[in-house]
DORO-317183 format. One record per residue (C-alpha): residue in three letters; chain; x, y, z. Coordinates in Angstrom, 2 decimals. Example, Ala and Ser with C-alpha at 12.3 -4.5 7.8 and 13.67 -1.06 7.14 Angstrom:
% residues 2
[zator "ALA" "A" [12.30 -4.50 7.80]]
[zator "SER" "A" [13.67 -1.06 7.14]]
***
This chain:
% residues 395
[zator "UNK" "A" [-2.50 26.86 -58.96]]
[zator "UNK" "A" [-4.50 29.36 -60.82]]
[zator "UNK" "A" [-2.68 31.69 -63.14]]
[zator "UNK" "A" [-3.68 35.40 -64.19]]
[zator "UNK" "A" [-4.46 33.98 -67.82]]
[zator "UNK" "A" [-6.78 31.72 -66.57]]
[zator "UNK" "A" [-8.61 34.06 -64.16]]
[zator "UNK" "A" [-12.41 35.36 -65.30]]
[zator "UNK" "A" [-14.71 37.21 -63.49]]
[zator "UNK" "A" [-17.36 34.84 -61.78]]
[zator "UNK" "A" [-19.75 38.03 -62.92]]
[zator "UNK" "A" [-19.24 37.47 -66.18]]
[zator "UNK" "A" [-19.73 33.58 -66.01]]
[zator "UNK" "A" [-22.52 34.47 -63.75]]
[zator "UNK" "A" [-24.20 36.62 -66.30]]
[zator "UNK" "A" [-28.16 35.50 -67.46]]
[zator "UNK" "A" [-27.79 34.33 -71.53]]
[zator "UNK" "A" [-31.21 34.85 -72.16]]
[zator "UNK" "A" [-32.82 37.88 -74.05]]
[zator "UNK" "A" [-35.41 39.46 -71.88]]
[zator "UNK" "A" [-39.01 38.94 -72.56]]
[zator "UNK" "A" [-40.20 42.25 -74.73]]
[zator "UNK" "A" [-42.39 44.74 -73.35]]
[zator "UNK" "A" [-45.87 45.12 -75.12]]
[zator "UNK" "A" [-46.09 48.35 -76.52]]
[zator "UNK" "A" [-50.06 49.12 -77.27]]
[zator "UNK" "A" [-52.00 45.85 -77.54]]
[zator "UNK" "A" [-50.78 44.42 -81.12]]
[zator "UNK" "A" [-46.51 45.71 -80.75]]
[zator "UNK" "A" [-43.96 43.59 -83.33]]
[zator "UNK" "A" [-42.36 41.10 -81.31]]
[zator "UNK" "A" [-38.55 41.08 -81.67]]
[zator "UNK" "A" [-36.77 38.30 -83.44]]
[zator "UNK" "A" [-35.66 35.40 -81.27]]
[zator "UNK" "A" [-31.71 35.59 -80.36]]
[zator "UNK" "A" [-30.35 32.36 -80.71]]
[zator "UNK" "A" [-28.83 30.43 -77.79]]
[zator "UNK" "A" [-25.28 31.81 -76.87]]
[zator "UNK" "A" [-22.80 28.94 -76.80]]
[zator "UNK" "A" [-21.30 28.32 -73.74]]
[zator "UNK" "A" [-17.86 29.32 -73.45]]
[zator "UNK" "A" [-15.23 26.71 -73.53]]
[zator "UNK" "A" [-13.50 27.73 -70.45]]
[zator "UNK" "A" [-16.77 28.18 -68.54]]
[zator "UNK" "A" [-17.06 24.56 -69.65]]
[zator "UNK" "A" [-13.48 22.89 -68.65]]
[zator "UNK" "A" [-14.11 25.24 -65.43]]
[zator "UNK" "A" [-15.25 22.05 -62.63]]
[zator "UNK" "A" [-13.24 19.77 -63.89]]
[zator "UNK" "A" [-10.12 22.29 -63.20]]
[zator "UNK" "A" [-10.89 22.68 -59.99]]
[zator "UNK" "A" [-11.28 19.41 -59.05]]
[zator "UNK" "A" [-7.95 18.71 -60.31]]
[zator "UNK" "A" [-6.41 21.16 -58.28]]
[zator "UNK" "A" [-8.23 20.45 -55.29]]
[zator "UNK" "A" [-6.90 16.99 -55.44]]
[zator "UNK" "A" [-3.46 17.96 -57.11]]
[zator "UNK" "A" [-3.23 20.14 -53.73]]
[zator "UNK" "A" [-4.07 17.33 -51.83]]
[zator "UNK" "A" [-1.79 15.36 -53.37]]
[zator "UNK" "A" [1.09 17.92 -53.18]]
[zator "UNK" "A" [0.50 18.10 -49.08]]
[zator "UNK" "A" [0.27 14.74 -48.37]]
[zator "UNK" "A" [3.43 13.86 -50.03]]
[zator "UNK" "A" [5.00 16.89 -48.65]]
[zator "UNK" "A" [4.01 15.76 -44.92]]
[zator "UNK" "A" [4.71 11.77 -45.63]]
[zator "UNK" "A" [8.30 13.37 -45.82]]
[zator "UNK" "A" [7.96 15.67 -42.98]]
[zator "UNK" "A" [6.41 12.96 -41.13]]
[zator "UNK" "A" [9.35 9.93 -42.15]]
[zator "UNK" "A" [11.65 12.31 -41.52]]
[zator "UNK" "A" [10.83 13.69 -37.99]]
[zator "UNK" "A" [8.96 10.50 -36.44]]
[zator "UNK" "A" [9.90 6.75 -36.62]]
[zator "UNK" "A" [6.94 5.07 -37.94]]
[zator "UNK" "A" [8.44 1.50 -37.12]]
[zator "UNK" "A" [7.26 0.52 -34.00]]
[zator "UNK" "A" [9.75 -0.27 -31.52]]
[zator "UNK" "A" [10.23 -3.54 -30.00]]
[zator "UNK" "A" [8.35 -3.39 -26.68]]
[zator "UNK" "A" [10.09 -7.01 -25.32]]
[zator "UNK" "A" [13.52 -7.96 -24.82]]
[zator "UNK" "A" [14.22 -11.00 -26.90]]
[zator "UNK" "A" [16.32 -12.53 -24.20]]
[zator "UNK" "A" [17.61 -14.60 -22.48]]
[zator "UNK" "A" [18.98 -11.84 -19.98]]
[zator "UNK" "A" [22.31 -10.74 -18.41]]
[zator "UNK" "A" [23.59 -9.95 -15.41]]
[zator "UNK" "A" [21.78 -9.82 -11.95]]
[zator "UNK" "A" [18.94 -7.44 -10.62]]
[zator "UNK" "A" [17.25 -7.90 -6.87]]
[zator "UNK" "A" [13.63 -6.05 -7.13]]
[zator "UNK" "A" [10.86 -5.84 -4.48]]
[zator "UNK" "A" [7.60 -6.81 -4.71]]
[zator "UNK" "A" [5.76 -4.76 -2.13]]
[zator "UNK" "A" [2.40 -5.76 -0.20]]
[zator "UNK" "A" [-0.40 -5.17 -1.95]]
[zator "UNK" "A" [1.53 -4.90 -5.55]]
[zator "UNK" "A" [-0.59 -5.32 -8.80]]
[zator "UNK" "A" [0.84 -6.43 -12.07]]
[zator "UNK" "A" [1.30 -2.67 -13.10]]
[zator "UNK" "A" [2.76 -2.43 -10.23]]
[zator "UNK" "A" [5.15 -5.20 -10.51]]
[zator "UNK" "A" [5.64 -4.10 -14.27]]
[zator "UNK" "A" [6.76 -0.64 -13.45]]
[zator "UNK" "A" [9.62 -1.93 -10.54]]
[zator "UNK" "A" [10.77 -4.64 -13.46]]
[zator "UNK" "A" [10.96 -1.62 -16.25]]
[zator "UNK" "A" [12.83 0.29 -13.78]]
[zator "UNK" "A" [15.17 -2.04 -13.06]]
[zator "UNK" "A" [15.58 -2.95 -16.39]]
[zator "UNK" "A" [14.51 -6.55 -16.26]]
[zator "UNK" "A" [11.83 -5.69 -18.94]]
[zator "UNK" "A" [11.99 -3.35 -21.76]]
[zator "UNK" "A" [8.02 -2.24 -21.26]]
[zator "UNK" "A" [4.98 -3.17 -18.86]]
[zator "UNK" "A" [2.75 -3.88 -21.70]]
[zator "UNK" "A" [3.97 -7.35 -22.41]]
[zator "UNK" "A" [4.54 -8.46 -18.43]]
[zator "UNK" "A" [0.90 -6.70 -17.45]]
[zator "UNK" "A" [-0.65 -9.03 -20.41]]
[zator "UNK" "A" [1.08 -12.39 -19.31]]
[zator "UNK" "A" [0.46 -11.22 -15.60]]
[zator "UNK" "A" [-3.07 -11.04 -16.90]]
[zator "UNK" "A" [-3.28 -14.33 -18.96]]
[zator "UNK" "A" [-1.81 -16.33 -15.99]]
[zator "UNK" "A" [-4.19 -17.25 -13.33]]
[zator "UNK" "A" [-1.33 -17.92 -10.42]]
[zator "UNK" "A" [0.27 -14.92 -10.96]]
[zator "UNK" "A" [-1.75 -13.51 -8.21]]
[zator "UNK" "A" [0.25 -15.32 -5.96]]
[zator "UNK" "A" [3.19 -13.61 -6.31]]
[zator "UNK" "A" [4.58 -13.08 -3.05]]
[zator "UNK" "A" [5.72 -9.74 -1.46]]
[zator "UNK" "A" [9.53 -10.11 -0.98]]
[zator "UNK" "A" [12.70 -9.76 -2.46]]
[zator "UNK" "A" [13.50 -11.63 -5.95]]
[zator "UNK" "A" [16.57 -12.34 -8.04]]
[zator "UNK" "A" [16.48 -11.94 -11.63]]
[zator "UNK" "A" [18.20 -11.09 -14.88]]
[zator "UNK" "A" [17.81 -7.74 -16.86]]
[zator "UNK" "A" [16.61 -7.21 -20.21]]
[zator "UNK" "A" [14.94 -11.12 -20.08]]
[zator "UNK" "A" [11.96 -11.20 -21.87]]
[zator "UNK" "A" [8.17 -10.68 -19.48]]
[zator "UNK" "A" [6.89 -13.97 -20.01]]
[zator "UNK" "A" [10.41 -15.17 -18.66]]
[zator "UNK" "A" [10.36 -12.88 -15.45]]
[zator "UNK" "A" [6.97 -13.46 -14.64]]
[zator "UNK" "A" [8.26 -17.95 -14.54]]
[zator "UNK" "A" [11.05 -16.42 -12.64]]
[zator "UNK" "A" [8.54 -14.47 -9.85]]
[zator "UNK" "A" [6.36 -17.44 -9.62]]
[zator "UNK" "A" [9.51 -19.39 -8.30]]
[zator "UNK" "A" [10.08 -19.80 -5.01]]
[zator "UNK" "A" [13.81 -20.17 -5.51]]
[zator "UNK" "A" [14.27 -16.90 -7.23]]
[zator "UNK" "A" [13.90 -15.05 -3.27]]
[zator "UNK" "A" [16.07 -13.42 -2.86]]
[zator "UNK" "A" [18.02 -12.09 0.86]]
[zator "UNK" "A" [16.29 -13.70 4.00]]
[zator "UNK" "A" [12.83 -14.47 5.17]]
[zator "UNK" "A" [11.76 -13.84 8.75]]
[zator "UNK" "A" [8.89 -13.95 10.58]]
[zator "UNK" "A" [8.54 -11.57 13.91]]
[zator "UNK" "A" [5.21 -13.11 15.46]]
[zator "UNK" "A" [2.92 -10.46 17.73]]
[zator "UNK" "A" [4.10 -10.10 21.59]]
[zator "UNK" "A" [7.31 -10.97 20.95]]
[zator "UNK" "A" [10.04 -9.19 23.54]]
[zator "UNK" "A" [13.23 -7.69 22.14]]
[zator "UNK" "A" [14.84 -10.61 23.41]]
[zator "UNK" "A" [12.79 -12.95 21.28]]
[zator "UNK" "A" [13.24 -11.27 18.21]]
[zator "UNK" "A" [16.94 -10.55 18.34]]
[zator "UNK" "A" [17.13 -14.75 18.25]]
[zator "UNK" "A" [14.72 -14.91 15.67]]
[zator "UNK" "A" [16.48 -12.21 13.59]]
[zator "UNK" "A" [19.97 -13.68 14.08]]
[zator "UNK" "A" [18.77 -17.36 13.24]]
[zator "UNK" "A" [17.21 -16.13 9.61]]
[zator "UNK" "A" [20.23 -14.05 8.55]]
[zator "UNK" "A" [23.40 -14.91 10.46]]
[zator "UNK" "A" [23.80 -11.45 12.04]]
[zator "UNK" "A" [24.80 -12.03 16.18]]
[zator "UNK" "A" [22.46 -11.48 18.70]]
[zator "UNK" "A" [25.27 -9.14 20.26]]
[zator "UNK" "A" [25.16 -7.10 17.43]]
[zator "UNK" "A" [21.39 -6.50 17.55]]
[zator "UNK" "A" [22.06 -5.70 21.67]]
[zator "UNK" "A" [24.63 -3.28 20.55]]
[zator "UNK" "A" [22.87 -1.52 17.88]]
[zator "UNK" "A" [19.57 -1.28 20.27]]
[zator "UNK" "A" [21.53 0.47 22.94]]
[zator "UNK" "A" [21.82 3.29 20.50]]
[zator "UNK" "A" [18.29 3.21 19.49]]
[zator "UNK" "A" [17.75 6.68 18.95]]
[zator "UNK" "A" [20.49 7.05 16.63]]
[zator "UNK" "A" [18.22 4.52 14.46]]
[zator "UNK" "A" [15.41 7.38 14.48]]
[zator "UNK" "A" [13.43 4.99 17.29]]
[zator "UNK" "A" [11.66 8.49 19.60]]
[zator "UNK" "A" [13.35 8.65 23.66]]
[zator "UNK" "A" [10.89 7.60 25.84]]
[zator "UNK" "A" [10.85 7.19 29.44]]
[zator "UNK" "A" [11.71 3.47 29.52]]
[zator "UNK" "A" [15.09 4.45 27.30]]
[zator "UNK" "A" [14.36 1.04 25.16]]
[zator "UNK" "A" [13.14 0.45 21.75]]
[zator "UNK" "A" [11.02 -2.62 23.72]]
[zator "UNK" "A" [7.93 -2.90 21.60]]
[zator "UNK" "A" [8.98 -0.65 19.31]]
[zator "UNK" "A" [9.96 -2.81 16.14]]
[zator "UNK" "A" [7.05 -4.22 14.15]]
[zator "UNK" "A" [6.28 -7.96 13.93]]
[zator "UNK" "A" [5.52 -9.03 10.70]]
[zator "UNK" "A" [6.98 -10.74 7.85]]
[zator "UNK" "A" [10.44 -9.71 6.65]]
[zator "UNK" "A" [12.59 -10.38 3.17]]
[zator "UNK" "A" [15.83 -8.95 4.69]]
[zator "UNK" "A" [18.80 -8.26 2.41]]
[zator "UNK" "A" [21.62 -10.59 2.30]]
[zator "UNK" "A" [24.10 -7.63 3.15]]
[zator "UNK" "A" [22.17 -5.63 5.86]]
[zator "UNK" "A" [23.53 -4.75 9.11]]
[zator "UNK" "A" [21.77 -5.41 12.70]]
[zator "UNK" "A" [21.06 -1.56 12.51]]
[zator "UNK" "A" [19.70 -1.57 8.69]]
[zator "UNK" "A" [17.28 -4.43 10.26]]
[zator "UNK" "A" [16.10 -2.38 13.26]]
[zator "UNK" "A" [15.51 0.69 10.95]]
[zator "UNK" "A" [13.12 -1.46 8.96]]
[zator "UNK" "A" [11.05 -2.33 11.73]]
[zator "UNK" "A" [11.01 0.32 13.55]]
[zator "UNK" "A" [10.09 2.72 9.73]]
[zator "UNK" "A" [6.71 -0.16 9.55]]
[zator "UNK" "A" [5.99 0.54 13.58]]
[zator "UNK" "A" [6.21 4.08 12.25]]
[zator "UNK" "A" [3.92 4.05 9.21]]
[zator "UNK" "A" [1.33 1.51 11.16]]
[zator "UNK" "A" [0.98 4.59 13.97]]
[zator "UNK" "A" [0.50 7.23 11.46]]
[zator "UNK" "A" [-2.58 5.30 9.26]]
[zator "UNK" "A" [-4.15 5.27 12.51]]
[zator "UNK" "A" [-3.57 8.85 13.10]]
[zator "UNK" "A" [-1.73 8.84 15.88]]
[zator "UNK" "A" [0.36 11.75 16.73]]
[zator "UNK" "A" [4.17 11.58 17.29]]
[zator "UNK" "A" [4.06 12.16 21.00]]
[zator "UNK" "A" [1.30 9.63 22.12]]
[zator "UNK" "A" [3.57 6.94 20.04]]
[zator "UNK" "A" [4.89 5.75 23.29]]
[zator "UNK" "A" [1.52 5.23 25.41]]
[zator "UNK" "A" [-0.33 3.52 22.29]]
[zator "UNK" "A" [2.84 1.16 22.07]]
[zator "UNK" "A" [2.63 0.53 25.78]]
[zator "UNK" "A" [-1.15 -0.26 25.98]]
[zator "UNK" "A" [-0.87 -2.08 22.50]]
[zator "UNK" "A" [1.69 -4.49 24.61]]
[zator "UNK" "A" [-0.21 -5.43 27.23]]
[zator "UNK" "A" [-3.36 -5.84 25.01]]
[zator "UNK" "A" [-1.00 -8.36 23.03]]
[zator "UNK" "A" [-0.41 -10.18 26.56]]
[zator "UNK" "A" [-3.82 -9.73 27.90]]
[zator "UNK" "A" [-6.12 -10.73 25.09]]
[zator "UNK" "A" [-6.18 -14.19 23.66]]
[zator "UNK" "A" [-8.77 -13.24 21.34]]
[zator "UNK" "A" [-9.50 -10.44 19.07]]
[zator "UNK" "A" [-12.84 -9.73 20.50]]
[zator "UNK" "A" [-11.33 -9.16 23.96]]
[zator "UNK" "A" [-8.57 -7.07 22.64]]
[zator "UNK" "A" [-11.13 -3.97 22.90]]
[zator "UNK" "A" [-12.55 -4.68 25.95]]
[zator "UNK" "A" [-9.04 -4.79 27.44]]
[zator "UNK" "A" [-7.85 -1.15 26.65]]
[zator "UNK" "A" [-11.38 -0.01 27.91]]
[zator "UNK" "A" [-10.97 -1.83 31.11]]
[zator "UNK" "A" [-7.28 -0.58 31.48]]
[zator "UNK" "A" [-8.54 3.00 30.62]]
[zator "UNK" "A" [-11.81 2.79 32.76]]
[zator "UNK" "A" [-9.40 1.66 35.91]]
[zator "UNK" "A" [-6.95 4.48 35.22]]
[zator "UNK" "A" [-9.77 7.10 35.30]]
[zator "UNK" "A" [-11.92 5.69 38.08]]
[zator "UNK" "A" [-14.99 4.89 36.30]]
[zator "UNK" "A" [-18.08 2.99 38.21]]
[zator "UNK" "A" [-17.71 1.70 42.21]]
[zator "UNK" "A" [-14.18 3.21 41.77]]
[zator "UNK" "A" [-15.86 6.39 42.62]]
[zator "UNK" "A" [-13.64 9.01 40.45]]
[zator "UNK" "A" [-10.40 7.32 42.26]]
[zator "UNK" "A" [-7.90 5.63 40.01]]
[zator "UNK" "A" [-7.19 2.11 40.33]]
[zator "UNK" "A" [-3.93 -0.08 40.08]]
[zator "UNK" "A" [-3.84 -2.18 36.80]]
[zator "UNK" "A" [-2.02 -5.21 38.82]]
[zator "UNK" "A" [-1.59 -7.06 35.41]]
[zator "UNK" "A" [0.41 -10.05 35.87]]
[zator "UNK" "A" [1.58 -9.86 32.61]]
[zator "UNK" "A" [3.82 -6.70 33.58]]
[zator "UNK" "A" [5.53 -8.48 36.35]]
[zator "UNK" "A" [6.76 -11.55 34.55]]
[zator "UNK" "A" [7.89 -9.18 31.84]]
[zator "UNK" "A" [10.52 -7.81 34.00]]
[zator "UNK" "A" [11.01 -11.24 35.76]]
[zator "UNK" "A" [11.70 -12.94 32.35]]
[zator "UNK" "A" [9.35 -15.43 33.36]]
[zator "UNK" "A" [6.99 -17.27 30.38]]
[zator "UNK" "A" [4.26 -18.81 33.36]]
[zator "UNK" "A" [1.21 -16.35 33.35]]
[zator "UNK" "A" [0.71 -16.19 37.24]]
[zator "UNK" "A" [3.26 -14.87 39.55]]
[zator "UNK" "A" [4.08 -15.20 43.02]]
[zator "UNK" "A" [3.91 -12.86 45.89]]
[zator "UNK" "A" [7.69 -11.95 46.13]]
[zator "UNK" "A" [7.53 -11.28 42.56]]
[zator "UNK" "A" [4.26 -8.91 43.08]]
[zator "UNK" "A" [6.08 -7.20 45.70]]
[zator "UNK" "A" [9.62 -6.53 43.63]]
[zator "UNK" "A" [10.16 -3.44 42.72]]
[zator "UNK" "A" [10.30 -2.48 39.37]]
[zator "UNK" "A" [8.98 0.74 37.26]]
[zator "UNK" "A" [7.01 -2.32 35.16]]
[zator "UNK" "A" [5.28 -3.72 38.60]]
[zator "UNK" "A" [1.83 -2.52 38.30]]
[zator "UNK" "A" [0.99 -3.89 41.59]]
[zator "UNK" "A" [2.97 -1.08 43.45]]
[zator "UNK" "A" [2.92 1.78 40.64]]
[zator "UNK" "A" [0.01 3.55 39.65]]
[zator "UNK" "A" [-1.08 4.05 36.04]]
[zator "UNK" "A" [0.73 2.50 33.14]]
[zator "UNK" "A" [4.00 0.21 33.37]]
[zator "UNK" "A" [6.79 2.64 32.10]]
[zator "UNK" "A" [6.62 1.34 28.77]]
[zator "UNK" "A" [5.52 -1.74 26.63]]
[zator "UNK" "A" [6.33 -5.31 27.37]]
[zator "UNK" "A" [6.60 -6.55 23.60]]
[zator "UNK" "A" [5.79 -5.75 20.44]]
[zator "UNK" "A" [2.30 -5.27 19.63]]
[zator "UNK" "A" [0.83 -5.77 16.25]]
[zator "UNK" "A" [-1.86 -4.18 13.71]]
[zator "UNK" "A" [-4.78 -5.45 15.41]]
[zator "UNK" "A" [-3.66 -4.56 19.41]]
[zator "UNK" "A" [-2.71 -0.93 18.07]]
[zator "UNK" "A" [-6.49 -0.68 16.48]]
[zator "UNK" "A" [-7.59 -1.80 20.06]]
[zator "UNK" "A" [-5.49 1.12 21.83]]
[zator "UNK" "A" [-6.27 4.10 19.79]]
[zator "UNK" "A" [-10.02 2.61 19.18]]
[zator "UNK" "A" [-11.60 0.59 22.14]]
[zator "UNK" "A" [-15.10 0.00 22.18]]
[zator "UNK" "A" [-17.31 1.56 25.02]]
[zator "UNK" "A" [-18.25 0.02 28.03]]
[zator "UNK" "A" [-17.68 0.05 32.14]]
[zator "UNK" "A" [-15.70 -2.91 32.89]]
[zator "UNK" "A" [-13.27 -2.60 35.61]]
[zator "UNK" "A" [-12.13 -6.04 35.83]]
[zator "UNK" "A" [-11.41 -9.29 34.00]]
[zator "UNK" "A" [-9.62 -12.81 34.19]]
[zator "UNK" "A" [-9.68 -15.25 31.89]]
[zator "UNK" "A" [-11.40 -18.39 33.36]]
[zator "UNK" "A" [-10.35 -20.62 30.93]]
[zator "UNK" "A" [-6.19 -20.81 30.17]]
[zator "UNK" "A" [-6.44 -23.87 27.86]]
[zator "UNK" "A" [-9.33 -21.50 25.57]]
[zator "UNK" "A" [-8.33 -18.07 26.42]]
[zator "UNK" "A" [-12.10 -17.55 27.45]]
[zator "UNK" "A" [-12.20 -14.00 29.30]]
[zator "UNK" "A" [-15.18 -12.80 31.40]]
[zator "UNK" "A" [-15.46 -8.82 31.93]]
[zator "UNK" "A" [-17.30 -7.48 35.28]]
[zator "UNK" "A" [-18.14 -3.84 36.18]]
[zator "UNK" "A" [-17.75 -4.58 39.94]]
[zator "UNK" "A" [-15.83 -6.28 42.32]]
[zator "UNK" "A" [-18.66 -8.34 42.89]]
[zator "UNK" "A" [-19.45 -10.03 40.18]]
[zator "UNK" "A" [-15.46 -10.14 39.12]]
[zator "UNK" "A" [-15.50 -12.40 42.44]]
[zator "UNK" "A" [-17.88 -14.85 40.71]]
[zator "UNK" "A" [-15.36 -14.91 37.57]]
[zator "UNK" "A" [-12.75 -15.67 39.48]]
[zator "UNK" "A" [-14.32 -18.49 41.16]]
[zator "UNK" "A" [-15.41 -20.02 37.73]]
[zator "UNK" "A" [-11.46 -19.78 37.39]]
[zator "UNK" "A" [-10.90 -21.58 40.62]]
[zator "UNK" "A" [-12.75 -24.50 39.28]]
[zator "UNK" "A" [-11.80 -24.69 36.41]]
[zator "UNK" "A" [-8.05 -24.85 37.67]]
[zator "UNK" "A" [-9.11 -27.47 40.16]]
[zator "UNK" "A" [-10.93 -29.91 37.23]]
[zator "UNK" "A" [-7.75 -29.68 35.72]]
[zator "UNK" "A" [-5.78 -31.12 38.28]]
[zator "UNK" "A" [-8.01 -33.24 39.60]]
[zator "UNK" "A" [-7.97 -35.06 35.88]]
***
């Protein structure tokens, strides 16, 4: 620091040394004596080198003052980002569909399993079948180290609760057996808790059943759920799949039902389309129909409520009563006859154009289904099916 003894005036440094050039007085004035050089002062001298030494003293002065601020506000050891292992205890995490190793790392950090995603997202990185981590639910240790829980993922034994899959078209019936064989839960329980759907959060509809309301998919079920923790599930997925396809709360019920009988109808995904737009096009009288609505008479809604698996159906059956029969009511069978999946509910809220009024598949060994815009040429469809039924008995 500069003290008051040491201070001079930067004028006076500043000041010009040498004598002025003298002024001609007449052409031949005496020229004044040369004044010798004026030494430089010895403080004017030492003068840079002072201030350099400050400046860096200074320097010197703050960084040592903010090393200590620094050390003694903020750990500059960097802290362990792994646990060192080998783990304790028990933690069940979920992987969820679609989960990427950030993903994966952020449920395991949660959890504590791992102390930070960096080391788990670098492993998941470095190892080429991590990708194949399943969706599901896994048992593992907390605080194990990442390299350890990503081994531990990658093994099929660490699943955790029970796997089940729900195939598409499934009845209620089907899947309370399927459920009940994966986890041990009885069917009667399942029966019981689907009486009381709505208490589950499953919407009243006008067939008072949660038929074709519960998802099929794949499910990792925990070990201690109930029959009603298991319907909730399904029906929350049913839920979510109707709202990405923007369908509004109170047309869940008629997209379920038409999704159903698409799921029965359809062997193939091409046809699944052409299917709704047939069962629309007959509903609103489209073509030869003349503006006047047509009966569906599926087949498919008659052995629903006969219990029947056999596609075709008899004429007593045709002729039983039943709000499902749509041989002898109008419009659309009360409500859905399984459970239809992602692809049938695409079909119902998006069907492609077109002014079919009738199909029949005329091949039940392929699934091969012809479409016809009048009676006419459905006649020559059906025929095709006649012979083909007849070649198969014949042989």
């Amino acid at each position: 620091m500069m003290t008051d003894d040491d201070h001079v005036s930067f004028d006076e440094l500043a000041e010009d040394d040498s004598n002025p050039a003298p002024s001609a007085r007449g052409g031949h004035g005496r020229r004044r004596a040369a004044t010798p050089p004026r030494r430089p002062s010895l403080l004017r001298s030492a003068l840079p080198v002072m201030l350099v030494v400050l400046v860096l003293g200074g320097l010197g002065f703050g960084g040592v003052q903010g090393y200590r601020w620094l050390t003694s506000n903020i750990s500059v050891e960097q802290e362990a980002t792994d646990y060192p292992g080998p783990g304790t205890g028990e933690a069940v995490i979920e992987v969820a569909e679609g989960d990427s190793g950030t993903d994966i790392a952020a449920t395991l950090v949660e959890a504590d399993v791992i102390k930070a995603p960096g080391p788990f997202v670098t492993a998941f990185s470095n190892t080429p079948d991590a990708s194949n981590i399943e969706p599901g639910l896994y048992r593992l240790q907390q605080q194990m180290p990442a390299a350890e829980a990503l081994t531990m993922l990658l093994d099929p034994a660490s699943l955790a609760g029970h796997r089940v899959i729900i195939p598409e078209g499934y009845r209620a019936s089907q899947i309370w057996e399927a459920l009940s064989t994966a986890t041990g839960i009885e069917v009667a329980d399942f029966e019981a808790a689907a009486a009381d759907y709505t208490a589950l959060g499953i919407p009243e509809n006008p067939a008072d059943s949660l038929e074709g309301y519960l998802f099929p998919a794949r499910y990792d079920i925990p070990e201690e759920a109930t029959a009603e923790e298991v319907i909730t599930m399904m029906w929350e997925r049913t839920e979510s799949e109707l709202t990405a396809l923007g369908v509004a709360p109170e047309d869940f019920h008629r997209v379920l039902t038409l999704g159903s009988l698409v799921e029965k109808e359809a062997r193939h995904p091409e046809d699944q389309g052409r299917v709704v737009r047939t069962i629309e096009n007959r509903l609103a009288g489209v073509g030869e129909a003349g503006g006047t609505p047509m009966r569906l008479q599926l087949d498919s809604t008659v052995t629903y409520f006969t219990g029947s698996d056999i596609v075709s159906t008899t004429p007593e059956e045709r002729a039983t009563d039943s709000p499902y029969n749509t041989y002898l009511h109008p419009g659309l069978p009360i409500g859905p006859i399984a459970s239809p999946g992602a692809a049938a509910l695409e079909a119902a809220v998006n069907p492609p154009e077109g002014d079919w009024l009738y199909w029949v598949t005329v091949n039940t060994q392929t699934g091969e289904t012809k479409f016809a815009t009048t009676y006419a040429e459905h006649e020559q469809n059906v025929q095709e099916w006649r012979d083909w039924y007849d070649s198969t008995q014949g042989g």
